[in-house]
C-alpha positions in Angstrom: 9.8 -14.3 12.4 12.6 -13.3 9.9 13.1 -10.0 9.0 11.2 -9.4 5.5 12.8 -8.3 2.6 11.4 -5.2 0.6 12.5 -3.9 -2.7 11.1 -0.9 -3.1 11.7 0.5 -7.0 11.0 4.4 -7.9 10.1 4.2 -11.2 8.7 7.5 -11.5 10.6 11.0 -11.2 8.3 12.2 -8.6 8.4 9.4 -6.5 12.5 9.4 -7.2 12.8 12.8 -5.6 10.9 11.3 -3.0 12.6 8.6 -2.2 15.2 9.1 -0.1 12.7 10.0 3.0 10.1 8.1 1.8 11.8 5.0 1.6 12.5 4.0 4.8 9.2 4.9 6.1 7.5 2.9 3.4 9.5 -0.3 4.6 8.9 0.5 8.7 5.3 0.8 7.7 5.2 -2.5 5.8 7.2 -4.3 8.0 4.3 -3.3 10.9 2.1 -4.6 8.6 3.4 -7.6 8.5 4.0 -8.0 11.8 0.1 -7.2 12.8 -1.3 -10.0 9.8 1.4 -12.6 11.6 3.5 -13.1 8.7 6.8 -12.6 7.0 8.2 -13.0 3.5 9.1 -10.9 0.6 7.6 -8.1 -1.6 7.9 -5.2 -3.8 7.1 -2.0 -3.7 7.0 -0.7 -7.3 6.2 3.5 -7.1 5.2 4.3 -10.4 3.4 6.7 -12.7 -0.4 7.2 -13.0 -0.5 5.9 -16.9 1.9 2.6 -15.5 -1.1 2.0 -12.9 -3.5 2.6 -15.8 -2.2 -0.2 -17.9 -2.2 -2.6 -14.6 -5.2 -1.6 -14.1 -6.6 -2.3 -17.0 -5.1 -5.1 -17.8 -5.3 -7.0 -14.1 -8.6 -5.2 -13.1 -10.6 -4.7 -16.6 -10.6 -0.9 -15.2 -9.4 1.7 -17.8 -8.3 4.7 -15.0 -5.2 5.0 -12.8 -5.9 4.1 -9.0 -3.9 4.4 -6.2 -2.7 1.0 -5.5 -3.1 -2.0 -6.8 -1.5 -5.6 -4.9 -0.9 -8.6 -6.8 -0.5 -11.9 -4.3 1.8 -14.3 -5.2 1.2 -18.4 -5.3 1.2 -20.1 -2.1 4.6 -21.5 -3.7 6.3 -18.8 -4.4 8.7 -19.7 -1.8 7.8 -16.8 1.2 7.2 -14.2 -1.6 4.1 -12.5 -0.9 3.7 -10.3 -4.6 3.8 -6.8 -5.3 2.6 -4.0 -4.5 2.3 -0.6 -7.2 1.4 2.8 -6.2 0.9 5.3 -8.4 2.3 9.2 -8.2 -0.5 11.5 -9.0 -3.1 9.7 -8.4 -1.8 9.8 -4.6 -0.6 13.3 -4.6 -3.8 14.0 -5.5 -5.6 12.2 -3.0 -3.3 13.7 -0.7 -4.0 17.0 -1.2 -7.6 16.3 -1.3 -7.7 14.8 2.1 -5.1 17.3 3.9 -2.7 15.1 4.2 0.7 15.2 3.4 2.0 13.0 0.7 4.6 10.9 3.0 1.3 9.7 4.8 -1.0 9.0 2.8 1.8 6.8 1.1 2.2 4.9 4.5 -1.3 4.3 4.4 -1.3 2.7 0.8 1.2 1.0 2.0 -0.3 -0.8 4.5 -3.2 -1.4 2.5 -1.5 -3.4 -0.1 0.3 -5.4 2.3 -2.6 -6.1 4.3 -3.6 -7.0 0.6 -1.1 -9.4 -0.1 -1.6 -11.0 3.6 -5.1 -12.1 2.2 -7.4 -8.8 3.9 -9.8 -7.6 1.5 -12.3 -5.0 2.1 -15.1 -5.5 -0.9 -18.0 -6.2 1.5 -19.0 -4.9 4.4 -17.8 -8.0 6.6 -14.3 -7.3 5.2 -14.2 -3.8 5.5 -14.9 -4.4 9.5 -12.1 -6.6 9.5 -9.2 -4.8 7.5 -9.9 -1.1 8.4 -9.5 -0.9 11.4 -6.3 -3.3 11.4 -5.1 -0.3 9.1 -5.9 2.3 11.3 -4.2 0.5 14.6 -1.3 0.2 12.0 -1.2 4.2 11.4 -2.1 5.1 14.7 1.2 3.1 15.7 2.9 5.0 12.8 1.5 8.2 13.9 -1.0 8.8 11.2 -4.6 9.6 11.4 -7.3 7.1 10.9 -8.0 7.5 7.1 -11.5 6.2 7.8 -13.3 8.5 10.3 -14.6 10.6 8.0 -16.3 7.4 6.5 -17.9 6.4 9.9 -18.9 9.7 11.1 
């Protein structure tokens, strides 16, 4: 398997102070990812601002509100690029602080999620959900991050 290439772009001015520690734990933590769904290929990481996830949102989803993360696959012929991946600053600072966790984390996490995303994982029913969570949470727990999800199954 070929090493994959990630672009990650810091649109946003919180994420760009960010960046340089974030950064190379964003692309450890996606290349685990891919490793774990048994693929390679090419993405982007676009971290953005809440009102640039918005309009994605909206426009991809039909979903007028900022989210956390939003993937977008590419075509099976897009020549080993998987898609892109946007995650959006306040929305995950927010969540962050909500959760107790630091922001570095729970950025890992969203990570992983939208590669596990763009690998073709989806969690919108329950038979997904038992599929692609805990693949996630082996993937933190390798990282050193808490399973985001026990609180759920407690």
């Amino acid at each position: 398997m070929t090493a994959a290439r990630i672009e990650i772009v810091a649109e946003a001015p919180a994420w760009r102070e960010a960046a340089r520690e974030l950064k190379p734990l964003l692309r450890k933590a996606a290349r685990l990812a891919l490793k774990r769904g048994g693929r390679s290929g090419a993405f982007t990481i676009l971290l953005a601002d809440d009102a640039a996830l918005r309009r994605l949102n909206r426009q991809f989803r039909g979903k007028d509100q900022p989210t956390n993360v939003l993937s977008f696959p590419a075509a099976e012929s897009a020549g080993g690029y998987l898609g892109d991946i946007a995650i959006a600053d306040g929305v995950t600072a927010r969540e962050a602080g909500e959760a107790g966790k630091t922001l570095c984390d729970h950025a890992v996490h969203l990570v992983v999620h939208g590669v596990l995303h763009l690998l073709g994982y989806d969690h919108q029913s329950a038979a997904e959900a038992k599929v692609m969570e805990p693949l996630e949470t082996a993937i933190l727990s390798e990282l050193g991050i808490a399973d985001p999800y026990q609180a759920k199954r407690a």
